[in-house]
N, C-alpha and C positions, 0 to 999 in steps of 0.2 A: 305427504301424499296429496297430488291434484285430486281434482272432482274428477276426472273424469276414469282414475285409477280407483277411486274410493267408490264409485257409482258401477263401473266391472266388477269388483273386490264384491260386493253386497246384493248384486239385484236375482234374485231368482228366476232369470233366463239366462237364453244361450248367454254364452261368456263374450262370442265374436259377435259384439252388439251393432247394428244400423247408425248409421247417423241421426235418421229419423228416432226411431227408438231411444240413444241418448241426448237430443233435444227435448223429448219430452220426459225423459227422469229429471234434465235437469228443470226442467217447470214447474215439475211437481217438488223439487225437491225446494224449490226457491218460494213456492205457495205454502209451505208447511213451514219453513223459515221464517218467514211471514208471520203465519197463524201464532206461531208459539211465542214468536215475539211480541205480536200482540195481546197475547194472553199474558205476560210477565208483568208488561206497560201498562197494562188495565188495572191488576190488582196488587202492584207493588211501583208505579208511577217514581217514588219519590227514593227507590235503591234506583233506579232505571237512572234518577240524574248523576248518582255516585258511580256510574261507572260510563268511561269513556268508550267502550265496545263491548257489546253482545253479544256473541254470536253462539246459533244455533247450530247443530250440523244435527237433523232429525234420522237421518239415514243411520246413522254410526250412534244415535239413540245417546249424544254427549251432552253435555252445556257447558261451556266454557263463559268466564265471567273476566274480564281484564280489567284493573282500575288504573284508573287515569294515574299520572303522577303528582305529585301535591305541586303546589305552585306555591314559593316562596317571596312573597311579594313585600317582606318584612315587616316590621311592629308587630302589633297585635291589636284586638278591636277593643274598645272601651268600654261604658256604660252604652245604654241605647241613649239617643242623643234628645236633648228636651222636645226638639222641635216634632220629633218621632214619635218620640212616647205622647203627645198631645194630640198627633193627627190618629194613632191608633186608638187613644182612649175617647177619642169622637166616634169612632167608627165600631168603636164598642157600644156606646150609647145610642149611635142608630140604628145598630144591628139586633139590643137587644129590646124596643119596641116595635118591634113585626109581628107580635104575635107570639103562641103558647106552642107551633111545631105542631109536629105529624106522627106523635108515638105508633099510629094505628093505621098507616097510611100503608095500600098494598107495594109499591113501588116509590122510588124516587127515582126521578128519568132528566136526564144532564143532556144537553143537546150543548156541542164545542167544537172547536177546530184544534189540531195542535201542529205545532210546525217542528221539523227535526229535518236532518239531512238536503236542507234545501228546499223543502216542498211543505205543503199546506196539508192537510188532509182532514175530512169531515167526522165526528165521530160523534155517537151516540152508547148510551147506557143506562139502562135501567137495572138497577137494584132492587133485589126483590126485599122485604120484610119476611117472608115464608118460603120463601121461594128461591130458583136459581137467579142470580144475577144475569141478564141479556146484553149484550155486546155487540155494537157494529164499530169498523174501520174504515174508512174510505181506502186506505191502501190496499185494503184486502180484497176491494173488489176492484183492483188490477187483472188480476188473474181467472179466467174464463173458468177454469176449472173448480172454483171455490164459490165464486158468485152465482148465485139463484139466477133466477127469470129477471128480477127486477136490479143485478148488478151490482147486488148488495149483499154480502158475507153473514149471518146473522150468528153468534159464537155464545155457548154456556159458558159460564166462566166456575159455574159452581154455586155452591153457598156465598151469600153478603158476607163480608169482610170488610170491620173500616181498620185503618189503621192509626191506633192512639198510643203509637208508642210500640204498646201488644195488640194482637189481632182480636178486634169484639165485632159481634153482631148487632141488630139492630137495636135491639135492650140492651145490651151493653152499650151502645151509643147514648142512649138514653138516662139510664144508671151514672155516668158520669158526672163528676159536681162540676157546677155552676157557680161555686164561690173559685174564684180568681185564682188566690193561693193554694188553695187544696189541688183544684184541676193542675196547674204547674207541676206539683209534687207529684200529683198522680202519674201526670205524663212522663216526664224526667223519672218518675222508678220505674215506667213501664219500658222506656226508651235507654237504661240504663247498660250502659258496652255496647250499643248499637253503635253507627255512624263514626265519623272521624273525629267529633266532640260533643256532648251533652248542649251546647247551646243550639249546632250545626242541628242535630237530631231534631231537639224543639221546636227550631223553627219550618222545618221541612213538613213537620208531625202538624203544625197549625197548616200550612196551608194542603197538608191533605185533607182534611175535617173539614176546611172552607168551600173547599172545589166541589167533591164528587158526593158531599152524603146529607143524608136525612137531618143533619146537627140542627137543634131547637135555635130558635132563636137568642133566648138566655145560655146556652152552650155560647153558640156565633159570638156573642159579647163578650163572656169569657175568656175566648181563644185571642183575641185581637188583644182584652186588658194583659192579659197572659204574653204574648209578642211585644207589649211596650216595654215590657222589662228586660227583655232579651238584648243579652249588651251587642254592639257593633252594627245596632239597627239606626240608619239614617233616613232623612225624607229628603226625594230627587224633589217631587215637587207636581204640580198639575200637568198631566201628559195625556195622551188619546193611547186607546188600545188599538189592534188591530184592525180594529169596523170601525174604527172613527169616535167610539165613543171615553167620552170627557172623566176623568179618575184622579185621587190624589195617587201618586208613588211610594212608597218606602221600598228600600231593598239592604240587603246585607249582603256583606262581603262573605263569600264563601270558597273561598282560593282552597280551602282544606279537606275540599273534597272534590278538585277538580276541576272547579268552576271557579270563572272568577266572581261573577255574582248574581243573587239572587231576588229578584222585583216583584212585589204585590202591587198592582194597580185596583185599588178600591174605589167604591161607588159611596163618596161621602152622605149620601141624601138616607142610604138604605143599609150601608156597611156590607155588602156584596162583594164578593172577592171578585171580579173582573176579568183579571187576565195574571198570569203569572210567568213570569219570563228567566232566564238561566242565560248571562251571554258569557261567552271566552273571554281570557285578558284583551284581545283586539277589540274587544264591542260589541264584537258580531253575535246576533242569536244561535245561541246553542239549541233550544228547547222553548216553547212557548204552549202554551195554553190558554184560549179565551172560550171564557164560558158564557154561552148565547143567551142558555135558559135552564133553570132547572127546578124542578116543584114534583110534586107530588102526585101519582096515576095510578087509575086501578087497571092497568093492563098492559103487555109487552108483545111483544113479534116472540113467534116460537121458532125457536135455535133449528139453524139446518145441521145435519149430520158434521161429525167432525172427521177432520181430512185423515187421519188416522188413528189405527188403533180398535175397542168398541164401537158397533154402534156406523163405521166408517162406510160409505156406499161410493165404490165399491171396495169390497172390505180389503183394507192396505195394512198394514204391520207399520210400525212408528220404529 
């Protein structure tokens, strides 16, 4: 079925629709495409890289999920490699002198770019402690229809959810051990039948914790001690991320779920996860993430109305 038979088929007008008229379903139909995509990307980031297409169809009220085909690139990965295991268990040791963490903190708020599909786009997020999570996209304020006054999409995502394997909240973030081996265990049984293999899982599972959430600093050291163990981890070596700024590399091979591989570019001085990148077998960026800034606040922008469903202005059916 075309859009434009599937868009006839479902809209609750005349049947012998304008042109005008379906330009504009299809705008809307391509803002809530958007939207829900972006709400998938926000609070499950790291299934988002195991699958090679997404697609939304909000009209017809589907999700359809396609995984990429495995890539057979032969052997198999090893131990993690000494030189690896040594730059991450540095970067465990400067990660876990920062300080005692934010147990009580209203918000943590992540200011980043990610790149996907060819294109850059701005994005911010605050996580609440109590609260709903707040959400913005730069792609989402493309479209007139969904962007405010100032151009800007502002999205509830719900309750905080970090992802450690299984879904915890901010105390459960917190509740996590901080001894090295126990957290692994922890992780690995909570990430257990997930992903296309238990190491694959693990290491996807560390650089979620690094990126977007409230992780203590004695966590942050853990997670990194925890990755030097992870067999098939190598160091590329000193690279710049996409603002120009200076990081050591490690990445793994992850052809087993689609990608060819997987890059942490870390901040040796502070152990800061940087930028996180996903290219195809060719090199080319699949997925990138660089993270500008993120700490701790007591306050967020309040969510505009969502494009469908409750709550919707003007009110639309999903």
């Amino acid at each position: 079925m075309d859009l434009t038979t599937l868009l006839e088929s479902t809209a609750p007008v005349d049947r012998d629709l304008s042109a005008d008229a379906l330009s504009r379903a299809r705008t809307r139909l391509d803002a809530e495409v958007r939207a829900a995509g972006a709400r998938v990307h926000a609070t499950r980031r790291a299934r988002r890289r195991r699958a090679a297409l997404v697609s939304f169809v909000s009209v017809a009220a589907a999700t359809a999920f396609v995984i990429a085909p495995t890539l057979d690139l032969g052997g198999s990965p090893g131990a993690a490699s000494a030189e690896a295991a040594a730059v991450l268990v540095s970067a465990a040791a400067a990660a876990g002198s920062q300080g005692e963490g934010w147990p009580d903190a209203a918000y943590w708020h992540v200011v980043s770019t990610q790149e996907y599909d060819g294109q850059t786009y701005p994005r911010e997020i605050w996580r609440g402690r109590l609260t709903d999570t707040v959400f913005q996209d730069g792609a989402l304020g493309e479209h007139a229809d969904l962007a405010g006054a100032d151009g800007v999409y502002t999205m509830s995502l719900g309750p905080t959810q970090f992802d450690a394997g299984t879904a915890v909240d901010w105390a459960g973030l917190y509740a996590l051990p901080t001894d090295p081996t126990e957290l692994e265990r922890v992780l690995r049984e909570g990430g257990d039948g997930k992903g296309p293999n238990p190491d694959s899982e693990l290491w996807s599972v560390v650089g979620e914790l690094q990126s977007e959430t409230p992780a203590s600093p004695a966590l942050r050291s853990a997670l990194w001690t925890v990755a030097s163990r992870i067999p098939g981890v190598v160091v590329v070596g000193t690279v710049t991320d996409s603002v120009g700024r200076t990081g050591t590399a490690v990445e793994r091979d992850e052809s087993d779920i689609g990608w060819h591989r997987m890059r942490f570019i870390i901040d040796p001085d502070n152990g800061n996860l940087l930028e996180e990148v996903s290219y195809d077998e060719s090199g080319a960026v699949s997925w990138r993430m660089t993270i500008l800034s993120q700490g701790p606040t007591d306050t967020a922008p309040a969510a505009d109305p969502p494009v469908c469903g409750p709550g919707s202005v003007p009110e639309h059916s999903c």
